[in-house]
Every structure is written in structure tokens, then in C-alpha cells.
N, C-alpha and C positions, 0 to 999 in steps of 0.2 A: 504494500500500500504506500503510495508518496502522495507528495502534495500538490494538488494542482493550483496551479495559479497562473495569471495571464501577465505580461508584460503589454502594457500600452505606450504607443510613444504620442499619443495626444489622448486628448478627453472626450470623448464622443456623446453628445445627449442628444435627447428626442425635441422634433420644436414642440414652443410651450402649448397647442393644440390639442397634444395626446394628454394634457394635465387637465385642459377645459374641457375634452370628452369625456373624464373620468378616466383615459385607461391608464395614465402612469400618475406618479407621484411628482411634485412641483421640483425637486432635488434631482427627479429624474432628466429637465427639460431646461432647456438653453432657456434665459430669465425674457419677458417680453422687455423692450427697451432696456439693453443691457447696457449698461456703460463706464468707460473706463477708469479707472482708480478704485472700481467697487467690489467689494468681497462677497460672493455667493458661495449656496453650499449644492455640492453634488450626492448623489447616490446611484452606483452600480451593482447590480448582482456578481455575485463570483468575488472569488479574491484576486483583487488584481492591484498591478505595481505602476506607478507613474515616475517619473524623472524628477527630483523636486529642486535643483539646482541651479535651472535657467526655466527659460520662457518655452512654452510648448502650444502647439494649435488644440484651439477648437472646433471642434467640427460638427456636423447635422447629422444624425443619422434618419436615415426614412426609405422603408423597406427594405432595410437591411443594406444601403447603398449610402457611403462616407461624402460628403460637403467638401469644397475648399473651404478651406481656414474661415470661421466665423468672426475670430478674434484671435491673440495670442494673452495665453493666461500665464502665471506662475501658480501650480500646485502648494497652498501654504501649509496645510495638515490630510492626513490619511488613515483611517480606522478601518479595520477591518474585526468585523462582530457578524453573531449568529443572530436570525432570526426566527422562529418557527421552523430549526431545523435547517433553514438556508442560508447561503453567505454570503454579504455585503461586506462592500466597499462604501465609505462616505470619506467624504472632506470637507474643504475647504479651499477655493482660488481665486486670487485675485485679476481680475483683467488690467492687462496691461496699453491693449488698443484693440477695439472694432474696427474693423474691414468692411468697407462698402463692398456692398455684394454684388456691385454695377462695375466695380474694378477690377480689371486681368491683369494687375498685378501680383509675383509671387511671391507669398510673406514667405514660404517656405519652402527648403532644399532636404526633404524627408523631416528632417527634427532639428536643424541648423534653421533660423530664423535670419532672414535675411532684412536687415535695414534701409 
């Protein structure tokens, strides 16, 4: 038996939509009017691992298919706790700059943030 766990090299959430449907939780979805200098909290299923040392992408997930960069965050804290049996991730991160989403430029080279 070992341990599974996932490495991410960005933070992936649902738009906040799936929160106003009822099917995920507000932790689970990119915040509406998100902006920069502000601290939000996230929540993933699974135990999983972030980078907490520099700036990492945000991104959208929907149907299963990843976003360009929404934002570029810094991960500030990371827990990982049972719930009913199942295993989360939550934290804490704070955005560093939103990304127009009208702009083709690339904030990112894999996990290297580009200025």
C-alpha cells in the first residue's frame, strides 16, 4: 500500500457557476470579480502538492479541459484533512495579477512565469 498523491504545477478551479448551481462548493471555484492583492481560499479532492515558493497559474477547468492562465497566484498555506472518509486539499492564495482573457499574451512557459 503507498501513498497516492498528485503533484500540480498550477491550481485549477471550476468557474464560480458550478457554486451558483449548487454543484461544487465556493472554495471549489475561481472567486467572481477576482482581484489582485486579494487572499482566497481553495478546496481540492485528493491529496495533492503545489509549488509554494514563486508565482504559479491559475487556470479554469470545464469538462474536464484546463484554461490559459486566469491569473498568476502565490500558494500561501496547504492542508490536507479527511473528510467522510475522503481526502482534501485546502489552502490559501494570494493573486498576484489577473489576465485579460481578451489577451494572447503568455504569462507562462509550463511553470516559469514570464514578465
Amino acid at each position: 500500500m503507498g501513498i497516492q498523491t498528485e503533484y500540480n504545477p498550477d491550481l485549477a478551479l471550476r468557474n464560480i457557476s458550478e457554486f451558483k448551481k449548487g454543484n461544487r462548493k465556493k472554495e471549489e471555484c475561481i472567486p467572481e470579480n477576482i482581484k489582485a492583492g486579494q487572499i482566497y481560499e481553495f478546496l481540492k479532492k485528493d491529496q495533492r502538492n503545489y509549488w509554494l515558493e514563486g508565482e504559479i497559474a491559475l487556470l479554469e477547468i470545464n469538462d474536464g479541459k484546463l484554461s490559459k492562465p486566469v491569473a498568476s497566484i502565490i500558494i500561501l498555506e496547504v492542508t490536507h484533512f479527511l473528510l467522510n472518509s475522503q481526502l482534501y486539499t485546502k489552502g490559501k492564495y494570494k493573486v498576484i495579477e489577473v489576465f485579460d482573457p481578451n489577451d494572447s499574451k503568455i504569462h507562462f512557459n509550463w511553470v516559469v512565469r514570464i514578465h
